[in-house]
N, C-alpha and C positions, 0 to 999 in steps of 0.2 A: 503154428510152427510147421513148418516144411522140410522133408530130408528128399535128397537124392536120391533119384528110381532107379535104380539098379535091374529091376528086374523086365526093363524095356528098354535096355540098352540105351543110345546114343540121342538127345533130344530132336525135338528136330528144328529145323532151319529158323520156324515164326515163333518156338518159345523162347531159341535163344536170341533173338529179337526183342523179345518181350522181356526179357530177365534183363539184359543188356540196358533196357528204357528204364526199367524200375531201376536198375541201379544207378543211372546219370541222375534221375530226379531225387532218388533218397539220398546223394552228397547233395544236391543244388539244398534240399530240404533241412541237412545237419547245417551248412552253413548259414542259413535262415537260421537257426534256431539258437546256435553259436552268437549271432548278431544281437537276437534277442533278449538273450540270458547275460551277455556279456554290459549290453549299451543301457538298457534300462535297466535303475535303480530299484524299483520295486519288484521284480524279478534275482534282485542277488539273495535276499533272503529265503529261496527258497531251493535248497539243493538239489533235488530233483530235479526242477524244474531249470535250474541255470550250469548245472555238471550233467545228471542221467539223460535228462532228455534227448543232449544233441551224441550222449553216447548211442542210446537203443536205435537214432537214426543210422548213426555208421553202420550197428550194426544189421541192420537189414540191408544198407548198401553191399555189407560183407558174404550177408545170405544170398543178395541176388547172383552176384559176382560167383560164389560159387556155381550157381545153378547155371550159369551161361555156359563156364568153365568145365562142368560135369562133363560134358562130352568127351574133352580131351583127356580129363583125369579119370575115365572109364577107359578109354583107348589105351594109357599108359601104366592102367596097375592090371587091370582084369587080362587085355586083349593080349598086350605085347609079353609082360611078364608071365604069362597062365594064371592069375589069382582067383581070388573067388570074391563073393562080397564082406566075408567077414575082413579079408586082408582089404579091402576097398573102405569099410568102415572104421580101420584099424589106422589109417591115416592119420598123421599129426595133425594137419590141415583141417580135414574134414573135423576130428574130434575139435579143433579149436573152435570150430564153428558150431557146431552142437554144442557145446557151451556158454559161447556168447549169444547164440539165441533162448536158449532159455531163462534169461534175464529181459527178452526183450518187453512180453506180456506185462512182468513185475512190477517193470519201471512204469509205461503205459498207464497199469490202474492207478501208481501212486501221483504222476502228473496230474493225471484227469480228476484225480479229487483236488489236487491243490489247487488249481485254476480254479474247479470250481466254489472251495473255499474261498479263496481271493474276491472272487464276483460276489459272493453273497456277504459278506464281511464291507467289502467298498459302498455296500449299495443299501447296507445294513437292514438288511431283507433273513429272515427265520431261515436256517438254516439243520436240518435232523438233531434239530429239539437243542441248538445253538441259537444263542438271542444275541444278537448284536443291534450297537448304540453309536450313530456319528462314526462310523467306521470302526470302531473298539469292540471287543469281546464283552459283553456283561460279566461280571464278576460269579454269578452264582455259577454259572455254565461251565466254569473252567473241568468241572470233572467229567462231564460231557466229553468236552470236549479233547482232553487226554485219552478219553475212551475208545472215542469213533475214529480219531488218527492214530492212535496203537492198533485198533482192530485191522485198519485199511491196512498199516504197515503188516500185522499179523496175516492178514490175506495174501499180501504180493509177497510172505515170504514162502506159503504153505502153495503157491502155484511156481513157487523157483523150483521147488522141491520136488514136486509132480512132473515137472517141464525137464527134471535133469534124472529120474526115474526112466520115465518114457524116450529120452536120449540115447542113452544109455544101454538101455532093457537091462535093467537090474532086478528083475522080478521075474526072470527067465527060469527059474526054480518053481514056481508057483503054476506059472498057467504056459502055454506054447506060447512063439511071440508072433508077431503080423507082421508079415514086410509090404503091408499097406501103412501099417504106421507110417504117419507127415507127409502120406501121397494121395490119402483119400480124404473123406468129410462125409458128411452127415446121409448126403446121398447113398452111398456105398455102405454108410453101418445100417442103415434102414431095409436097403432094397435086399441087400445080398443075405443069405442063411447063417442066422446070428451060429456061432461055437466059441470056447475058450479064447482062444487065438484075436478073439474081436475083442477081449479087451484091454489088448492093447492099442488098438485102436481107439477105441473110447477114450482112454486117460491121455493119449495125443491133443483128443482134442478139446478136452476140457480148460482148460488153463483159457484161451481165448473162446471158450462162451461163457465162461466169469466174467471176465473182462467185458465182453459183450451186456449180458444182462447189467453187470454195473454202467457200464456209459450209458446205455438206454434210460438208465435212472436218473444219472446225473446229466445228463442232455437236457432231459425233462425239466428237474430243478432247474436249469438255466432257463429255460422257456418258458417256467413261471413266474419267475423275477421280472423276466422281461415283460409279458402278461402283464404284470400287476403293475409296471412302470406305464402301459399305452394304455390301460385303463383308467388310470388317473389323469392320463394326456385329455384321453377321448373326452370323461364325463368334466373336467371344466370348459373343457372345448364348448360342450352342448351347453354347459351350462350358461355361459358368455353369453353364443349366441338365443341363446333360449329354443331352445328345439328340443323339446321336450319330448312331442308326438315322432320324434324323429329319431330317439335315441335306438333303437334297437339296431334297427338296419344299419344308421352310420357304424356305432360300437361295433355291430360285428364285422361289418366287411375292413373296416378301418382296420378292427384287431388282426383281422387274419391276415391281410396283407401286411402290415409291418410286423407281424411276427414271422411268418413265412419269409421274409424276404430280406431278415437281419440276420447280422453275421451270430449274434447271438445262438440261433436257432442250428446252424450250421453243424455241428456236430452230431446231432440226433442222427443227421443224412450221412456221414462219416460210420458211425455205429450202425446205419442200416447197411454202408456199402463194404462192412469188416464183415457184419452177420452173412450177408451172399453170397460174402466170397468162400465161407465156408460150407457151403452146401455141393460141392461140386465133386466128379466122380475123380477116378485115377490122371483122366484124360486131362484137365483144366485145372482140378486142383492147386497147383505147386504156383501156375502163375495169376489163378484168380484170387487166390488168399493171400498173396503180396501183394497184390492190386490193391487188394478191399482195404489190406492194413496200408495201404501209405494214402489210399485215400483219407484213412480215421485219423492219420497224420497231420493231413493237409490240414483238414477241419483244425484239428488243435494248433496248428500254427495260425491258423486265420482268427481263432478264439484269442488267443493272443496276444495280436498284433490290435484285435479290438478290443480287449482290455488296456493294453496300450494308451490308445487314444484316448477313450473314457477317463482313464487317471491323468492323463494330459488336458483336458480341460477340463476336469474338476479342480485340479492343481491351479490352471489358468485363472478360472472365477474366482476359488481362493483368493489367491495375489490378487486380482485387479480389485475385489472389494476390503481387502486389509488398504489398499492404496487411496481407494475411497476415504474411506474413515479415517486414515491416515488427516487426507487431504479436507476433510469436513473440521478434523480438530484443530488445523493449523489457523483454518478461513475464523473459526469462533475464538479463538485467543486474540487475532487480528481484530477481530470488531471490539472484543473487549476494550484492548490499547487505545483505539480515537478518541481524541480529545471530545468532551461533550461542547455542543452547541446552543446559549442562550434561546430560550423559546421567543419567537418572532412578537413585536409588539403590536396592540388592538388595530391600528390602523393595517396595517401588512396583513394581518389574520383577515380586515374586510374586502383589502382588497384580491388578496388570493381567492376567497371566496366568490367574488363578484368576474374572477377570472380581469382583472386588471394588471395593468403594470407594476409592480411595487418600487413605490418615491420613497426610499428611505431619508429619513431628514434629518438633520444638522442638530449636534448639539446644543445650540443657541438658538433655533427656531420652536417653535409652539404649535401644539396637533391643531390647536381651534383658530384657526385664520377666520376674522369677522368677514360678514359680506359687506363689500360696497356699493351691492346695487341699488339702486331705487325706484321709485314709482315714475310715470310721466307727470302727476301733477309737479313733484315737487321740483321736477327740472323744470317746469314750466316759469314756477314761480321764479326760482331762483334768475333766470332768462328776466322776467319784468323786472326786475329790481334794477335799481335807475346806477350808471356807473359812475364813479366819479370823476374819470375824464372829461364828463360831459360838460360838466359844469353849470347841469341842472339840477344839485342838492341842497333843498333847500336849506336857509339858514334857520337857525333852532335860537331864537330869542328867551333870554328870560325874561319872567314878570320884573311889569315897571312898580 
């Protein structure tokens, strides 16, 4: 969370530059996020994720906008009226904004666990002691799982609380307040000489390194699913090829590049570039920790759009093998219905076998055709046998 420095006047020229960039990109980003909540199906069921989300986007577009805007709204309440900061604080405007940003974290943590529910549930991968089956919840888990979603909800609501505390300074009774509150970071509570007054600085900045330590967490859980999905790639891979001697070196370089280099992974670097941004002094602060958070943005919209996909052709294989099986039970009813075919008779059986022609034959012909060939002698003889044309056969007397 970030408030306006009041106590260094007038920004200057490259932060309102910088406020001015975050702000074009934090609307390009709600309207992404609008897109996404709105067009895909497996995103309406989850409120957060398809209403809060592309809200806490506006609202950081609404934070930057202030910030760019502060110069002018310092020149017209302080400079030209005489005011002081408390009448600078005292704004409609500004308070509406110190309101709407203390939801912004809230929302944050509770997206960043539903996506990563989602992933872990689709992919049906162990989830903080949640068992899921074929994309389903296991039955025993349900109280689990009641648990760890009222907790997280119990969480984003106990950092609204803290977030509109520290807005506020409602605890101006108790300790003096900081007007480094939501201008400094971790730098500045370290280096400088801790007293009273620092902590309200502190409760400033807790809310986003909760936030922080949890995505780091759940980043991680992503990057073990994914993990355990390229190690399963890898070791049939080797095993196919049989490269046994060969497993390590592939496995690792294999793993580390495709897990480095998946979108899956992408938010770890998001949560490292929210954690940065909060380390910075008076000077950087207000525009590197809007930096850091709409980078941890970016990340989650690109998480997203890549669960997205994934359920887009899971969805795909689905359908094309219901289509399949479809189309395998229509083909076997089919062969069922054809007519059957007499089996082929002895002669067709020899001469299929002998790879010949088959002479199917007539119902009034006979498979045993005699032969009529014969030897040379007896054509020979039959040749001498005297003709009777000749009218050399002899006459055949009977006895006298």
């Amino acid at each position: 969370m970030t408030f306006i420095d009041t106590t260094h006047g007038r920004p200057s020229p490259g932060l309102i530059a910088g406020y001015s960039i975050l702000c074009v990109i934090s609307l390009i980003c709600t309207a992404w996020a609008i897109n996404l909540g709105r067009c895909r199906q497996h995103y309406r069921s989850f409120f957060s994720v398809r209403v809060l989300f592309p809200i806490a986007l506006f609202i950081l577009a609404l934070e930057n906008a202030a910030l760019a805007a502060s110069g002018r709204l310092y020149d017209s309440l302080i400079i030209e009226e005489g005011g002081n900061t408390s009448d600078f604080n005292s704004n409609l405007f500004i308070r509406a904004v110190l309101v709407l940003q203390a939801f912004e974290v809230p929302i944050l943590l509770i997206v960043m666990f539903e996506i990563t529910y989602l992933v872990h549930k689709r992919r049906s991968v162990n989830f903080c002691l949640m068992y899921f089956d074929d994309g389903v919840r296991v039955k025993n888990t349900a109280f689990m799982s009641f648990m760890l979603r009222n907790s997280i909800r119990a969480l984003a609501t106990a950092l609204l609380i803290l977030g509109l505390i520290a807005d506020f300074q409602l605890f101006h009774s108790l300790f003096p307040l900081d007007d480094r509150a939501g201008t400094a970071g971790w730098w500045t509570l370290f280096t400088e000489e801790w007293d009273e007054s620092s902590i309200h600085l502190l409760i400033s900045l807790i809310p986003t390194a909760v936030l922080t330590v949890v995505s780091f967490y759940l980043s991680i859980m992503l990057w073990r699913s994914v993990f355990f999905f390229v190690f399963q790639h890898n070791l049939t891979r080797i095993s196919k090829l049989g490269f046994v001697c060969n497993f390590v070196g592939r496995y690792s370089s294999d793993t580390y590049c495709d897990a480095i280099q998946s979108p899956w992974f992408y938010s770890f670097f998001g949560t490292l570039a929210m954690a940065v941004g909060q380390l910075f002094g008076t000077e950087l602060y207000t525009v590197m920790s809007n930096a850091g958070m709409l980078v941890f943005i970016i990340t989650i919209l690109l998480l997203m759009a890549e669960v997205d996909k994934d359920i887009v052709k899971t969805d795909d294989i689905a359908s094309f093998l219901v289509q399949v099986a479809q189309k395998g039970d229509r083909t076997r009813m089919s062969t069922f219905t054809q007519p059957r075919r007499d089996p082929p008779s002895r002669k067709e059986e020899r001469q299929m076998n002998n790879d010949e022609p088959c002479a199917v034959l007539a119902d009034n012909e006979t498979e045993n055709v005699p032969d009529v060939t014969s030897n040379d002698k007896d054509v020979n003889e039959i040749e001498s046998m005297p003709n009777a044309d000749d009218g050399n056969i002899p006459e055949v007397r009977g006895d006298e």
